[in-house]
C-alpha positions in Angstrom: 12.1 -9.0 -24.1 12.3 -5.4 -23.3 16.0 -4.2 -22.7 16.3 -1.1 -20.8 20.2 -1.0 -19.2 18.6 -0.2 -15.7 16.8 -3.3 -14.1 14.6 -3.8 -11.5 13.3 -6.8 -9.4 9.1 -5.8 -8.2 8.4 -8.0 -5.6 4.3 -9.4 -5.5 4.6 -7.6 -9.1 1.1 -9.3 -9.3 -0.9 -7.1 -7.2 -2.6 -4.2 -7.5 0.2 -2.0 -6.9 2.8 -3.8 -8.3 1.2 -4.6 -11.4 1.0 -0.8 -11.7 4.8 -0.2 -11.0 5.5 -2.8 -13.4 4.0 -0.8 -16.3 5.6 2.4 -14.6 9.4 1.2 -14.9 8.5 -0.7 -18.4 7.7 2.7 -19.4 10.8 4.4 -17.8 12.8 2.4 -19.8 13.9 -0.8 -16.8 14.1 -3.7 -17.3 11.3 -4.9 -15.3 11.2 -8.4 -13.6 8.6 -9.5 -11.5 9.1 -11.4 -8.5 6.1 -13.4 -8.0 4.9 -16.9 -6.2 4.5 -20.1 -8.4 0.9 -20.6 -9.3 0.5 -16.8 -8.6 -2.5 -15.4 -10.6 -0.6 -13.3 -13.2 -3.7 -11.7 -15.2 -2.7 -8.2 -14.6 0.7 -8.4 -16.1 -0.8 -10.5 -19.4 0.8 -8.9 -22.3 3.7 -7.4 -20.4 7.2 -7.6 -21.7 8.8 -8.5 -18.6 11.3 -11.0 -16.9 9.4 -13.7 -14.2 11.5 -14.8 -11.3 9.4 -17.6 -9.0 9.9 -17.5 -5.3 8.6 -16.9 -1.8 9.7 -14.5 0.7 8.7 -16.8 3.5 11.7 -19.4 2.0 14.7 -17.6 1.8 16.5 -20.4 -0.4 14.1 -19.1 -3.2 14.8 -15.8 -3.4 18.8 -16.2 -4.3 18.5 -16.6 -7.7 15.9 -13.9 -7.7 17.7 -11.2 -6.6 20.9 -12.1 -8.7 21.8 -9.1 -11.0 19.2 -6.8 -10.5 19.9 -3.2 -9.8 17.0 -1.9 -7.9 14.6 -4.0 -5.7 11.0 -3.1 -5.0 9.7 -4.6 -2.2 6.5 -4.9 -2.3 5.2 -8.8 -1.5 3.0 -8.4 1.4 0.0 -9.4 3.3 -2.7 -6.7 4.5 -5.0 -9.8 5.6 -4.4 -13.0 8.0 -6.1 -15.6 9.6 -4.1 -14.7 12.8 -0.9 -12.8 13.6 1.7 -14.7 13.3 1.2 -14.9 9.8 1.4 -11.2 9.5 5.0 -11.3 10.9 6.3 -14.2 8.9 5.8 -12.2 6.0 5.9 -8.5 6.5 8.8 -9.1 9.3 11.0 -12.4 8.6 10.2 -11.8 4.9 11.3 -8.7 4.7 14.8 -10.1 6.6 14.8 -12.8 4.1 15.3 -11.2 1.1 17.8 -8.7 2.9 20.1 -11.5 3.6 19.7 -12.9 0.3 20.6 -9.3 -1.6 23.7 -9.3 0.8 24.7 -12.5 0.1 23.9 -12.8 -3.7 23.9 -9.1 -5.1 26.7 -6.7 -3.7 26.3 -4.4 -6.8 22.7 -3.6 -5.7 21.9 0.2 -5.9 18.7 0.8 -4.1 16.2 -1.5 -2.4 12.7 0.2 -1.4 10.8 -1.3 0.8 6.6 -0.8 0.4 5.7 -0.3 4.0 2.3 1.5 5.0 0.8 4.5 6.8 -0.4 1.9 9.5 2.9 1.2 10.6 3.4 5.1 11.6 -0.1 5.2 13.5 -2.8 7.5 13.4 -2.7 11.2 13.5 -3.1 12.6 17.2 -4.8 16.0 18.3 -4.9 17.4 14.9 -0.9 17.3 13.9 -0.2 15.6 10.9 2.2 12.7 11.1 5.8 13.0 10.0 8.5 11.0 9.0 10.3 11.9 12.3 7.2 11.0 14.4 7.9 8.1 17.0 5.6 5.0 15.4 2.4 4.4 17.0 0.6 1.8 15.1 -2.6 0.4 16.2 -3.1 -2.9 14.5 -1.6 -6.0 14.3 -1.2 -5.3 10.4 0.5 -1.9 11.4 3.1 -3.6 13.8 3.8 -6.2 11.1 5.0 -3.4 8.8 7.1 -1.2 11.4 9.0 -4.8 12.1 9.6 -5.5 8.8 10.7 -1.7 7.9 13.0 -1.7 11.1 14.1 -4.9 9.9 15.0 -3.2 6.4 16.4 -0.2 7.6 19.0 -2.1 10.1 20.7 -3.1 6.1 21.5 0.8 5.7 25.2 0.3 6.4 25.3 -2.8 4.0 22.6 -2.3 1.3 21.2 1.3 0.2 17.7 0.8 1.5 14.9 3.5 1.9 11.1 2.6 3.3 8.2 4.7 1.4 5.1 4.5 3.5 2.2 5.5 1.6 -1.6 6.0 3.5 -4.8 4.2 1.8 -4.2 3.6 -2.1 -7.2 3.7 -4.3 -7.3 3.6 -8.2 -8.7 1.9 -11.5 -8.6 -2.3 -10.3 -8.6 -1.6 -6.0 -10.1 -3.9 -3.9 -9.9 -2.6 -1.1 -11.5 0.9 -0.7 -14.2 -0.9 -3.0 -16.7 -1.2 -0.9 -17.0 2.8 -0.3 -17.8 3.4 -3.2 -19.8 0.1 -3.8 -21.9 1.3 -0.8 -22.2 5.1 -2.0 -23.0 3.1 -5.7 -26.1 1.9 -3.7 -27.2 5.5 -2.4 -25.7 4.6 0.9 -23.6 7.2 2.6 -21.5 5.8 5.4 -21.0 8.1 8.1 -19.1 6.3 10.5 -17.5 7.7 13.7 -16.7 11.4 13.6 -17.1 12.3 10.0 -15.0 15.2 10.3 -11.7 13.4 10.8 -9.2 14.0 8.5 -7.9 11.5 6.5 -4.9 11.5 3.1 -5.0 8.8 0.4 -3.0 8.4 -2.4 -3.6 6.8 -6.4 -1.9 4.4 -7.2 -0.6 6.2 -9.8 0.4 9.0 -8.3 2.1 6.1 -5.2 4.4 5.0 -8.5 5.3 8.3 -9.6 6.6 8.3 -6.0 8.5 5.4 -6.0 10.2 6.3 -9.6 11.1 9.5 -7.6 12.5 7.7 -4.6 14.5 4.8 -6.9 16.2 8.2 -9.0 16.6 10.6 -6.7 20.0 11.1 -4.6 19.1 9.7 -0.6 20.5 8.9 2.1 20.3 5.5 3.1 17.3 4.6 5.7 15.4 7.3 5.1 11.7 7.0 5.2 9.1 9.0 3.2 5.3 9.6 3.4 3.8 9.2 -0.3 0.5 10.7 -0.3 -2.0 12.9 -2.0 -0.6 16.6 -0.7 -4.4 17.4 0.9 -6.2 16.2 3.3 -9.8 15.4 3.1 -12.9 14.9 6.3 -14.7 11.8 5.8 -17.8 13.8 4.7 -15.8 15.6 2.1 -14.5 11.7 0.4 -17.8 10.6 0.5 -18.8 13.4 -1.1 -16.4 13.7 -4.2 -17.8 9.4 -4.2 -21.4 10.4 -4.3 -20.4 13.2 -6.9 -19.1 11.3 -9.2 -22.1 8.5 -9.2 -24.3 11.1 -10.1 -27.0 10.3 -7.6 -28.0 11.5 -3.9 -27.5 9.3 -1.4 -29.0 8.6 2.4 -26.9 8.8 5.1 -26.6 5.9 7.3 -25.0 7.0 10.5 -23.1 5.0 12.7 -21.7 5.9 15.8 -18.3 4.8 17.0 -19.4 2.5 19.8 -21.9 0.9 17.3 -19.6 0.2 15.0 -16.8 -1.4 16.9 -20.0 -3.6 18.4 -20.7 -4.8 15.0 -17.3 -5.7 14.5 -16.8 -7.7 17.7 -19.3 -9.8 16.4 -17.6 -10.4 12.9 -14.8 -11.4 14.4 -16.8 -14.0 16.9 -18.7 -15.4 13.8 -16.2 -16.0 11.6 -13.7 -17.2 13.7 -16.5 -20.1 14.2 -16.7 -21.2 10.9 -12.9 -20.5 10.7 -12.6 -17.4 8.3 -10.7 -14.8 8.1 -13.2 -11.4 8.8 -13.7 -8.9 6.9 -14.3 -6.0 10.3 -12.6 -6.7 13.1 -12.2 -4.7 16.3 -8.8 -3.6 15.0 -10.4 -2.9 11.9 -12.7 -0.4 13.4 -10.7 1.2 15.2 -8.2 1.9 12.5 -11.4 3.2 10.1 -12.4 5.4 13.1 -9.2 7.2 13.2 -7.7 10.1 11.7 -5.0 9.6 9.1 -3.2 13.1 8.1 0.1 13.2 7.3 2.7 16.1 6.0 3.8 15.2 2.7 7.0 17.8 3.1 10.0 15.8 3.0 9.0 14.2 0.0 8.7 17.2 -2.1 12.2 18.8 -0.6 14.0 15.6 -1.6 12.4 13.8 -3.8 10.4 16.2 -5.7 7.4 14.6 -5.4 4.3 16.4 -5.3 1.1 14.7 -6.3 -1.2 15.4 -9.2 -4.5 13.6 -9.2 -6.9 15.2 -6.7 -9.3 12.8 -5.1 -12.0 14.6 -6.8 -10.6 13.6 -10.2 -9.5 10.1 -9.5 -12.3 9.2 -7.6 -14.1 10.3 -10.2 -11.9 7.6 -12.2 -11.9 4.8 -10.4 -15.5 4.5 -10.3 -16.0 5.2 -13.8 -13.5 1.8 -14.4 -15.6 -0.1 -11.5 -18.6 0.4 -13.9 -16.9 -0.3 -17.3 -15.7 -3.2 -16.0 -18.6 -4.1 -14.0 -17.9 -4.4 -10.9 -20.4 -1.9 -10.5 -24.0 -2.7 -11.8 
């Protein structure tokens, strides 16, 4: 077992992201534990030398021996997909309140607890200003409002816990499933020009997202701040797809769809699998969130963090889809 003094509790440490952050702290020196479900799929952190705590933040009697002892919390357990919304509050929201009142009840000597929360809960840029930290929230989906309640929920601890919300935009990188199918689709000579394909839009690797948070767990902050993680630039939707069609080496044909078409097609999604029961893939809320812009101002992260990120779409993109074909997922 690795024995760093500092140590850390990674909540739905089995993820994407948190499987990265728990190689991030191991290599920082924490003593990483990984806060995970029982009969979670733990593949990504084979081989690891970490601690496993088993619990669930929808049961609040589960996570008090999690949180025992720990200096720094993570939390990052969260669901991006649900069959309706109330499942997206009981755990992004009650979840989040959960483990609060556990921390405060089982951990006094805590030192920082960060909650994972998401562009989506900030909304979409409007005429042309990047979003800021200071920016009244505006989000658009149900996914969105499910964050902002659980980071309002965190963020009313301040006076109790030291607590800090990082909200980072779209996160790509080596293993995603998510922002896959972009470059699944530009993989097939596809170029999907959806909507206005000038709109600006900011992601973030999930390496660079980590760097972040190290940044954010050592730094000096106040308590309930909140900071945008992000790539520093801003790309149009033609300019992403692009770098994507760059780095598969091939041209592809544009497939335009307008807007109004697009939220058609995902009207009917939703209609068809909510008759077999499903949970779909596009939704009408989907759409419109992927037909927004999404540019934010990275600024108060770099003055007090000193964060600045250092992978370029153009080079991790590059990246990613060289890992999508090595481990083919890509063919």
């Amino acid at each position: 077992m690795q024995n760093g003094n500092r140590s850390i509790l990674i909540t739905g440490a089995n993820g994407f992201v948190g499987a990265r952050l728990c190689r991030k702290f191991l290599s920082k020196n924490y003593h990483v534990i990984a806060g995970v479900r029982k009969n979670a799929d733990l593949s990504q952190l084979q081989g690891l030398d970490i601690e496993f705590r088993y619990g669930d933040v929808t049961d609040k009697s589960s996570l008090e021996t999690m949180v025992i002892g720990v200096d720094y919390i993570i939390h990052n357990a969260g669901i991006v997909k649900a069959k309706n919304d109330a499942t997206f509050y009981d755990v992004n929201e009650t979840g989040s309140r959960n483990l609060c009142e556990a921390v405060v009840a089982h951990n006094q000597n805590l030192k920082k607890l960060i909650y994972i929360s998401s562009l989506a809960a900030a909304g979409p840029a409007l005429n042309g200003n990047p979003v800021t930290e200071d920016d009244d929230p505006r989000p658009i989906t149900t996914y969105g409002c499910s964050k902002l309640a659980g980071e309002k929920t965190v963020l009313e601890f301040k006076d109790k816990l030291h607590v800090l919300s990082v909200r980072p935009p779209g996160i790509y990188g080596p293993g995603d499933k998510e922002i896959f199918s972009f470059f699944e689709t530009v993989h097939k000579r596809i170029k999907p020009y959806i909507g206005d394909i000038q709109r600006k839009l900011q992601l973030v690797h999930v390496d660079d997202l980590c760097e972040g948070i190290v940044k954010a767990i050592e730094a000096e902050t106040a308590s309930g701040s909140i900071y945008f993680i992000a790539e520093k630039d801003s790309y149009t939707m033609e300019q992403l797809i692009a770098f994507i069609e760059s780095a598969v080496g091939k041209k592809g044909f544009p497939l335009i769809l307008p807007g109004v078409v697009f939220k058609a097609v995902a009207f009917v999604s939703k209609t068809l699998f909510k008759l077999v029961n499903a949970t779909p893939m596009l939704t009408p809320e989907k759409a419109g969130e992927l037909l927004a812009s999404w540019e934010i101002s990275t600024a108060k992260a770099k003055d007090e963090l000193g964060f600045e990120s250092s992978i370029p779409f153009a080079d991790g993109s590059r990246e990613t889809y060289n890992w999508y074909i090595e481990k083919g997922w890509l063919r």
